[in-house]
N, C-alpha and C positions, 0 to 999 in steps of 0.2 A: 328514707329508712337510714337509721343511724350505722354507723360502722362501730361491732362491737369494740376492737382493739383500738381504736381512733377516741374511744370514749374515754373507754379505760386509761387510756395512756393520757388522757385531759386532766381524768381523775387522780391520776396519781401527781401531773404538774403542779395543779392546783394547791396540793398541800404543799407549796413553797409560797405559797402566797402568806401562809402564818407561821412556815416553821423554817428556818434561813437552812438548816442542815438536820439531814436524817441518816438514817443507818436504814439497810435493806428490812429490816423487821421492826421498824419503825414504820417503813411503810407500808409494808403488809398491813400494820395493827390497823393506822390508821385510815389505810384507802376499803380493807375487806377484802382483798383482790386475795386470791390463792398467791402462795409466794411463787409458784411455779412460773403462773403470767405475772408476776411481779419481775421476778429476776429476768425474764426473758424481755420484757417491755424495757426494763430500765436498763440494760445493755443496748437496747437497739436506741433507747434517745442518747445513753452517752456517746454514740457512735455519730450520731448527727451533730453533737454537740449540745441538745438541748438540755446536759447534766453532765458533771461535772464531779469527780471521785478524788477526795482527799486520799491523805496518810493515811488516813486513822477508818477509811471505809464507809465515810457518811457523802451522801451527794447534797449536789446545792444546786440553783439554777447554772447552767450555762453560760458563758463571755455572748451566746450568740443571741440571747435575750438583750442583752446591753443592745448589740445594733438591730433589732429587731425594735426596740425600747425607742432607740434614736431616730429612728426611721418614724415611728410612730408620732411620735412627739414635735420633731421637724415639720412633719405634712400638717397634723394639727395644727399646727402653732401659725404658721401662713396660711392657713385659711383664716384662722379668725382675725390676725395680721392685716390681710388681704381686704376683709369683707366691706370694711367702712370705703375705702380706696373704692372697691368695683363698685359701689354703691353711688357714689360721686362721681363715677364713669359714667355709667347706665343713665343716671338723671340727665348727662350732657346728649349722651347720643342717640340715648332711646332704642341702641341698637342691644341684643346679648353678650354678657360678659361672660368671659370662661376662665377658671382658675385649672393651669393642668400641672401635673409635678409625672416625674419618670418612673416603670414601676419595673425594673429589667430593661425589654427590649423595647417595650410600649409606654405611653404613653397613658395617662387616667384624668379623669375629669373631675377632681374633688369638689369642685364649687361653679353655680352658676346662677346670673340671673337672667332674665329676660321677661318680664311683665311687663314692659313697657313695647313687648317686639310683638304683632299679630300673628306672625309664622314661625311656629316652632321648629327648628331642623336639629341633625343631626346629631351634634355632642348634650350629651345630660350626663347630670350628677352619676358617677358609676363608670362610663361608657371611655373605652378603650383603644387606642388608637395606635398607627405605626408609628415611630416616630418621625418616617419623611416623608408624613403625608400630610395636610394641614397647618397652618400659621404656627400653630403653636404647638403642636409638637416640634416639627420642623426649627423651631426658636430653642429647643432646649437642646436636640443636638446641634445646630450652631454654635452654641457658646459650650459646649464641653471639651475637654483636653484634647487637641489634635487625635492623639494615641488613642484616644478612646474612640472618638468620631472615625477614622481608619476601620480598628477593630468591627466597629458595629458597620459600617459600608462591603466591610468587606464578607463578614457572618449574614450577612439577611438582604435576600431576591424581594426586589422590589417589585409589590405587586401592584396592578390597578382594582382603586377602591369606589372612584367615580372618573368620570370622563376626562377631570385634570389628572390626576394623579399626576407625578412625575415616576417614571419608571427609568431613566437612561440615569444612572451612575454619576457619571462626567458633568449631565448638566445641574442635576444636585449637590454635587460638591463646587461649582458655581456660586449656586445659588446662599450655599453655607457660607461660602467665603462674603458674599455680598450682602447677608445678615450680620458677621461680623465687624463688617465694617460700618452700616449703619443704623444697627443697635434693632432692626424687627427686621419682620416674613413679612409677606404678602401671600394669600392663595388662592386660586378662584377655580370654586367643581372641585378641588380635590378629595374632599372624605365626602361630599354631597351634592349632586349636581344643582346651580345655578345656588350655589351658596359660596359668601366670601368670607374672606376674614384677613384680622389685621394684629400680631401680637409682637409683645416685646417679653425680653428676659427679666426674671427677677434677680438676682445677686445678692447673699449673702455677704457676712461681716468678712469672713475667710477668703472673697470674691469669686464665689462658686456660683454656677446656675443651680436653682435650687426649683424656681419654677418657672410659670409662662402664664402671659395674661392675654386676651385676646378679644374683641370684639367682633363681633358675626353678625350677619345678615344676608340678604336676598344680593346676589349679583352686581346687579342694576346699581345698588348704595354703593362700589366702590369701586367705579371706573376711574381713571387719572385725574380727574380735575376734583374729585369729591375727596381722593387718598388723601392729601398731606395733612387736614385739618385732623381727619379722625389717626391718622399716625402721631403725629404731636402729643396728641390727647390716650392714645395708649401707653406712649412712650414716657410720659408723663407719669401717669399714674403708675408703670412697674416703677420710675426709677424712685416714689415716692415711697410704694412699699419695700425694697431696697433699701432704702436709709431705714426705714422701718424695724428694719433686723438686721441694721448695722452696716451698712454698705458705704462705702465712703471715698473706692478708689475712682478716679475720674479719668483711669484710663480706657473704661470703655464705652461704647458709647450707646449710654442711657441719656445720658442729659439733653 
């Protein structure tokens, strides 16, 4: 069931999509809404930021559409980035490719394949994760600004998700520092029991982490003597999509 104020309040965004600036009885005319829940709607979006009130009384969209815009646009644009790369993955290993980018405090699954895997687990298209749980969330706060990586250890109780999980603090920030140094995670049981995986960072032109690539499968595929080929080979293919969108510093260690 729709939410009547959540509609209305669409309706009235909407008409920024043809008209760059209106005045309050402009948009009355044009959404039909009573000016009553007009004025009341469009004060509580300029309050969020979603409009924005000139000199002269007319609104327009919001600065917070631009990063809302960016965000958009960024996530889109490495996946389709990405896809050819995972695709070239997946034929070598046969095993699931995971494309995950940050969504707040979680972590999201924007791309995935796996037709060549017989066991489907855990992460699909959608599906949402902690960040220091997993290869590849785990990989993206690695490589984020100390300050942030603090922040976020120190705002969020770490829970168990499967039987690896890592829950002890100390030995996770370990673990992050040993991702930074050599460029992927490893994780085995943690968001699914007797499932593994193996992911490296992406890096932007600006040399941000922007996502994480990862390879998944049953347990058993990534004991010590089977790891290094398929790390190479992830490792590989983030730092390929990386140059992809412009990455180019060589101080960290993707190559």
């Amino acid at each position: 069931m729709q939410n009547k104020t959540v509609v209305r309040s669409m309706d009235i965004l909407t008409l920024f999509l043809t008209h760059s600036k209106l005045s309050l009885n402009e948009i009355v005319h044009f959404s039909g809404i009573p000016k009553t829940s007009v004025f009341r709607m469009v004060m509580s979006l300029e309050e969020m930021g979603l409009l924005d009130k000139d000199r002269d009384g007319k609104y327009s969209l919001g600065l917070l559409f631009l990063q809302f815009g960016n965000l958009v646009a960024e996530r889109f644009d490495i996946r389709k980035v990405a896809l050819p790369t995972m695709q070239k993955l997946h034929d070598k290993v046969g095993e699931a490719v995971n494309l995950i980018v940050q969504d707040g405090k979680e972590a999201i699954c924007i791309e995935k394949l796996d037709k060549k895997q017989h066991v489907r687990h855990y992460t699909a298209i959608g599906r949402r994760m902690p960040l220091y749980a997993g290869a590849c969330s785990r990989v993206i706060l690695a490589f984020q600004p100390q300050y942030e990586q603090e922040q976020y250890l120190e705002q969020t109780e770490l829970k168990s998700v499967a039987s690896g999980t890592i829950t002890d603090k100390e030995r996770l920030r370990i673990l992050l520092e040993e991702s930074q140094k050599t460029g992927f995670t490893v994780s085995h049981s943690e968001l699914e029991n007797y499932i593994s995986a193996v992911a490296a960072p992406i890096i932007d032109y600006k040399g941000y982490i922007i996502a994480g690539i990862s390879v998944a499968g049953l347990e058993v595929n990534y004991q010590k003597e089977l790891l290094p080929p398929l790390v190479e080979k992830v490792k590989s293919a983030a730092l390929e999509i990386s140059r992809n969108v412009g990455y180019t510093d060589k101080h960290l260690c993707l190559g």
